[in-house]
N, C-alpha and C positions, 0 to 999 in steps of 0.2 A: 282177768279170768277168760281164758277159751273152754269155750263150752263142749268144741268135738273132742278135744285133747282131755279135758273131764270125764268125759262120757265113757273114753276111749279105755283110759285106767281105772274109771270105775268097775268097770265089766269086765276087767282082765284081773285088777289087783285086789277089790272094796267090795266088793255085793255079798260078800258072805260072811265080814267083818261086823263083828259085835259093837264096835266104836268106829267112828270116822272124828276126826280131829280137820276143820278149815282155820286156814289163818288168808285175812287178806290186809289190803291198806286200802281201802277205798281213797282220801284224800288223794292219793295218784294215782285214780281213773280215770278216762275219760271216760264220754256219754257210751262207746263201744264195749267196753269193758265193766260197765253197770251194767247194762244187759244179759252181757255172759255170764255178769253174777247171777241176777234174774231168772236166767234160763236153768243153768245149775240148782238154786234151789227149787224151782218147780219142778226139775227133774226127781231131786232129791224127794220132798215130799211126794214125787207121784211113785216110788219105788218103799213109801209108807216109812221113811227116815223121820226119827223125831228131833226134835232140835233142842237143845239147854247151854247156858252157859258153863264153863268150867266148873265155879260152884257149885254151882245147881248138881252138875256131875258128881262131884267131889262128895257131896252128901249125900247123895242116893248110892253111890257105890261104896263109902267107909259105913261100917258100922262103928265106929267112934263119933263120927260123924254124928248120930242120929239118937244116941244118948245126951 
């Protein structure tokens, strides 16, 4: 995870997006690239983003879901 290169497309492509979708692999980070996760999500939270797993998605957005 780069965190400039995050930031960079967030502000161009994502801030006014109803959904963001992250995928990562942490098992192949190093200590550098744990942090750029780190920073990312505090970015994230501090731009008042919520977070849920896909599920958690899945049933708050189907109404089948939820019957």
């Amino acid at each position: 995870p780069d965190f400039d290169k995050f930031r960079d497309r967030y502000e161009k492509a994502a801030h006014d997006r109803p959904c963001l979708a992250l995928q990562g692999h942490p098992n192949a980070w190093d200590e550098k690239r744990w942090q750029g996760f780190v920073k990312i999500i505090e970015f994230l939270q501090s731009k008042g983003c919520r977070f849920m797993t896909p599920s958690e998605y899945w049933r708050k957005a189907s109404p089948a879901a939820s019957q």
